[in-house]
C-alpha positions as a printed Julia matrix, in Angstrom:
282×3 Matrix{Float64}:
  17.0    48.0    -0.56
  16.62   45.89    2.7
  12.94   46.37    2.1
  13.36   44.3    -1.58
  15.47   41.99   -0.46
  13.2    40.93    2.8
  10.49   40.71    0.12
  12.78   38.17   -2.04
  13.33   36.24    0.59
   9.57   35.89    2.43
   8.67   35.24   -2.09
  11.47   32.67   -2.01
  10.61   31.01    1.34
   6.6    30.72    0.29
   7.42   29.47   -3.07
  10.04   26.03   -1.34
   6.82   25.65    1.17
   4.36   25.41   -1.61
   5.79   23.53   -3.86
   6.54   20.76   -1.2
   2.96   21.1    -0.44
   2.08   20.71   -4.3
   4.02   17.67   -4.76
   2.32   16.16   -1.82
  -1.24   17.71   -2.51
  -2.71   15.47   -5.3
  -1.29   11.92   -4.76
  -1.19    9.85   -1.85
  -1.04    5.86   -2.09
  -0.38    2.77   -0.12
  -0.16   -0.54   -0.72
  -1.73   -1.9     2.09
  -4.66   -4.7     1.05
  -8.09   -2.89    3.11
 -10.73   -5.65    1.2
 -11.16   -7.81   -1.41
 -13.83   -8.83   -3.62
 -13.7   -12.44   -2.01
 -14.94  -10.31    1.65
 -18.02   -9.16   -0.29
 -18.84  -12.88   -1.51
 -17.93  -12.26   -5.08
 -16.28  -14.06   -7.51
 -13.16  -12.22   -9.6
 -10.04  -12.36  -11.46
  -6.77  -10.27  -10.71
  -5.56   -8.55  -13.49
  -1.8    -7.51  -15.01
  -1.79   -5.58  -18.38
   0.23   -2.29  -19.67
   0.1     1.69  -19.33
   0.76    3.33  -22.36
   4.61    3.81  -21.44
   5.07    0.15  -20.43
   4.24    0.47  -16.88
   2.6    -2.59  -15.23
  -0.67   -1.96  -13.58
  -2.92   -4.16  -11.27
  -6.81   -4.72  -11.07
  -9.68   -6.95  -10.49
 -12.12   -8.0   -13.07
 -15.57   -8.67  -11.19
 -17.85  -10.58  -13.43
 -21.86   -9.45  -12.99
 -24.25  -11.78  -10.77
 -26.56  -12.85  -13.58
 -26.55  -11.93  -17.66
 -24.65   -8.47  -17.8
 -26.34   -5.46  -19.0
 -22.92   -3.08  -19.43
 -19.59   -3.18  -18.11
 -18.02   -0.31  -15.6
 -14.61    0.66  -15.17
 -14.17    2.72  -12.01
 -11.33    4.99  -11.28
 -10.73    6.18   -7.77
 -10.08    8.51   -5.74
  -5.78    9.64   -4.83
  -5.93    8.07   -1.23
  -4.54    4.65   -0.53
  -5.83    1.91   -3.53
  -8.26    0.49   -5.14
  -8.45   -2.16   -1.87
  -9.63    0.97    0.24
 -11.93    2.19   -2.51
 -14.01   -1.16   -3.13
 -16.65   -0.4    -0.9
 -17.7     2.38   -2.99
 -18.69   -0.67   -6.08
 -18.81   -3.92   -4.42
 -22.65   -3.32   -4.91
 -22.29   -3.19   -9.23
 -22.06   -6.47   -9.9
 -24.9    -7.58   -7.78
 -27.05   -4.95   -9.61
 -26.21   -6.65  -13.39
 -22.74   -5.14  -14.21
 -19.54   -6.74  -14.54
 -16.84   -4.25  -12.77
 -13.24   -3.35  -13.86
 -11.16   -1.58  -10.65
  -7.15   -1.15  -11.38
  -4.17    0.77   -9.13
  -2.98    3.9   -11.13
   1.35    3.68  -11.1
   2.67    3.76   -7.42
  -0.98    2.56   -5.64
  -1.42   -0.78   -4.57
   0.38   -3.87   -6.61
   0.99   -1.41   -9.61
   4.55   -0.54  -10.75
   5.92    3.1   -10.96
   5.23    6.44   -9.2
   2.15    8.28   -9.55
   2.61   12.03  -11.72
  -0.61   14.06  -13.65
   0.21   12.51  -17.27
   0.74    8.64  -16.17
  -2.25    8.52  -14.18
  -3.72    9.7   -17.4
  -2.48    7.48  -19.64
  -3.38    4.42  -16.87
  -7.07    5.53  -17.25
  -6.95    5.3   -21.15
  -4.74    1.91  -21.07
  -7.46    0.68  -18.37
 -10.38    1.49  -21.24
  -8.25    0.12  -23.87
  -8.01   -3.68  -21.87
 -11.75   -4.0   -21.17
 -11.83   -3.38  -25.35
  -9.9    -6.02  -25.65
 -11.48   -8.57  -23.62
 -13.84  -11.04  -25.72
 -15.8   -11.64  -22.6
 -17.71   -8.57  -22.52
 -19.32   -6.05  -25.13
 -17.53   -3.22  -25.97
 -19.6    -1.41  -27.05
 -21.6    -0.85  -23.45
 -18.93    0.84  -21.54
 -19.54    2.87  -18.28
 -17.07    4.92  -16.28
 -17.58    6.07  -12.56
 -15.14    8.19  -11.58
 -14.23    9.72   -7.76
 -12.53   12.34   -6.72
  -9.42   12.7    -8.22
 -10.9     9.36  -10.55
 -13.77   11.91  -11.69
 -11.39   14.14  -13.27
  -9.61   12.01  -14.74
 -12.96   10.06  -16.01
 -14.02   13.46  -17.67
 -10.4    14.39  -18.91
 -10.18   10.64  -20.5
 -13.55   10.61  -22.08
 -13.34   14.37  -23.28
  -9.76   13.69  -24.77
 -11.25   11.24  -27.29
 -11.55    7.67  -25.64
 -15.17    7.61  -26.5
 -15.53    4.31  -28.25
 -18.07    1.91  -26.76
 -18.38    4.68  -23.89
 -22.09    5.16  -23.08
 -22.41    7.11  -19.85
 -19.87    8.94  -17.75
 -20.05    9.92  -14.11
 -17.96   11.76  -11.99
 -18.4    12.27   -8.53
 -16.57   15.23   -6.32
 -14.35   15.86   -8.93
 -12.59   18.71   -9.56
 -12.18   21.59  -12.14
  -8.91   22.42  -12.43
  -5.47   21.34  -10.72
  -4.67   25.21  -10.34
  -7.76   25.84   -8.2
  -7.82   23.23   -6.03
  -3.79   24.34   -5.22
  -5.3    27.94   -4.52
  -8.16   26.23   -2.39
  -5.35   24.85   -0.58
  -2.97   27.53   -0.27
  -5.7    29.89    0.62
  -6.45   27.93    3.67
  -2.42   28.28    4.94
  -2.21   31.78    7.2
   1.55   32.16    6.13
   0.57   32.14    2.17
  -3.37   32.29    1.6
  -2.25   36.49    0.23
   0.0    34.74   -2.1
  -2.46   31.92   -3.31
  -2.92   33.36   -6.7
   0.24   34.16   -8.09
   1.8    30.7    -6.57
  -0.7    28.74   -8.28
   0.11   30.38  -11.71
   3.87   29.46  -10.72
   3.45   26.5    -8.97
   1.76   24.29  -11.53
   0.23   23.66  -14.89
  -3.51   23.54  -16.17
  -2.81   20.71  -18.1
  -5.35   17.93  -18.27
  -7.57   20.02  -16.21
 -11.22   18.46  -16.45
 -12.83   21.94  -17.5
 -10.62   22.09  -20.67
 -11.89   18.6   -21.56
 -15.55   18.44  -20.31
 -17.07   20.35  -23.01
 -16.06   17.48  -25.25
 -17.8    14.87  -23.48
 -21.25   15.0   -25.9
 -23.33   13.43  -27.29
 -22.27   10.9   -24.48
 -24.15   11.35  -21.51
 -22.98   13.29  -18.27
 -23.63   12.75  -14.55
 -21.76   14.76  -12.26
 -22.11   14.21   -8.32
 -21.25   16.42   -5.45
 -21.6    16.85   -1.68
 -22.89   21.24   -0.77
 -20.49   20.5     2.01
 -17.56   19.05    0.54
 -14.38   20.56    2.41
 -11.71   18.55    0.06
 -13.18   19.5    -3.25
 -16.02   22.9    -2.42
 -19.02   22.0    -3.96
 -18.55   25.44   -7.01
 -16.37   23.17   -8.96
 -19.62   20.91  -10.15
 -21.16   24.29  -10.67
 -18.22   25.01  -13.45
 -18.23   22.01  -14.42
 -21.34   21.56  -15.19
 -21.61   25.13  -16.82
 -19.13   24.29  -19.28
 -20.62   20.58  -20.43
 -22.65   20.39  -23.5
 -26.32   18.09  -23.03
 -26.84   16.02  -21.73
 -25.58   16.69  -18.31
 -26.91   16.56  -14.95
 -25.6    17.43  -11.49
 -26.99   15.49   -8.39
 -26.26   17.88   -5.48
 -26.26   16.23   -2.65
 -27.51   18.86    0.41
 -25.23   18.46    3.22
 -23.18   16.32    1.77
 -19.52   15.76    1.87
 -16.62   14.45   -0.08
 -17.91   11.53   -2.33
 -20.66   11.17   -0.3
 -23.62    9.31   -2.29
 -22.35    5.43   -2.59
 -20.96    4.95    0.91
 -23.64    4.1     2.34
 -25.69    0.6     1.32
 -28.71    2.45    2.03
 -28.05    5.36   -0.14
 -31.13    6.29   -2.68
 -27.67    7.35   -4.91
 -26.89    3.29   -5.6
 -30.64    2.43   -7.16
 -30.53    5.97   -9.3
 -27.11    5.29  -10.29
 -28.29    1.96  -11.95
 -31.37    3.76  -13.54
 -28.42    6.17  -14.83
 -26.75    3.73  -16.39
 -29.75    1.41  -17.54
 -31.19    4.55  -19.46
 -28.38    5.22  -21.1
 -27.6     1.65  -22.32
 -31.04    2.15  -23.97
């Protein structure tokens, strides 16, 4: 009997750790100001429109240097905001694309706290605004997603905001909320035995980007990963990409990390990337 209840109580202990560490795990902003688009020399407009629940979000319309060829929204990663982030893009516009980058609920200048289905609904309220702009064609639409933005990029697109969407690409992004919480828990000496059955208890598969990413055709798919990626291991592009539908491509990146290919301004990723999106505006 001392034996079972021991066991209760190590079960009960594991289960307060790891859900603090879930709660913590996927979302972590600030709304400190890192850069703005004025820093890189361009020109934009700051931006205040609606979630789907009435939450008000903040971003930064960047018009394209020149005659636009598409527009892209970009959703980022769950660090910081979109401030710390803008050094991914600040390249798009000079390359012919006018550039959409918003703060999910809780990051940045935007209202609320960040949870799974509001960030959601953020990324499908962010679509829905550059729709409504009569500045831009809606019908060439481009997402670049990172990180956590790559899920949700695939889990937007594959839930049915398709309209005027012509090319989707997410980079490190992962498969599945439950695996990257057994990823996590795995790593933890105390709990890493426990990492399956705390997942299952722990948290939901909802809006998981392999339940979604099948759905993504005809529109084309890009998906980018580091071999070496520590945050996100480099097997979730592999099931990702095993459960798209053509056409779908993976870039793996040899030796790369997490969301490695636009950091640098010398990266081969940024000219490929614009071929990307140039062929599929075709």
């Amino acid at each position: 009997m001392n034996n079972i209840i021991i066991y209760c109580l190590v079960i009960l202990v594991l289960f307060f750790f790891g859900c603090v560490r879930v709660n913590q795990m996927f979302y972590y902003p600030d709304r400190t100001v890192y850069a703005t688009p004025k820093d890189s020399g361009l020109s934009f407009e700051e931006i205040v429109f609606l979630s789907r629940d009435g939450t008000k979000l903040n971003g930064w319309f960047i018009p394209a240097v020149g005659e636009a060829q598409g527009t892209i929204l970009h959703l980022h990663g769950n660090a910081e905001n979109m401030t710390s982030h803008f050094g991914f893009v600040n390249w798009l516009p000079a390359a012919g694309f006018n550039l959409f980058v918003f703060d999910y609920r809780g990051y940045g200048k935007s209202a609320g706290r960040p949870h799974r289905t509001g960030v959601y609904e953020d990324s499908c309220s962010a679509l829905a605004y550059l729709r409504s702009r009569d500045d831009i064609d809606p019908g060439r639409l481009l997402i670049l997603g990172q990180s956590l933005g790559g899920a949700l990029a695939l889990v937007v697109v594959g839930d049915g905001e398709q309209q005027g969407v012509r090319a989707v690409v997410a980079e490190s992004a992962f498969c599945s909320y439950r695996s990257i919480v057994r990823d996590s828990i795995g790593k933890m000496p105390l709990l890493s035995f426990f990492k399956i059955p705390l997942a299952q208890i722990l948290i939901s598969d909802e809006l998981s980007p392999a339940d979604y990413v099948s759905r993504i055709a005809p529109i084309p798919l890009l998906l980018i990963h580091g071999t070496q990626d520590e945050i996100i291991p480099f097997r979730h592009a592999e099931l990702l990409l095993e459960r798209a539908r053509e056409p779908k491509t993976l870039w793996r990146i040899e030796g790369g990390d997490h969301t490695p290919a636009f950091a640098s301004p010398d990266s081969p990723y940024r000219r490929q990337l614009v071929e990307f999106f140039v062929a599929a505006l075709r």
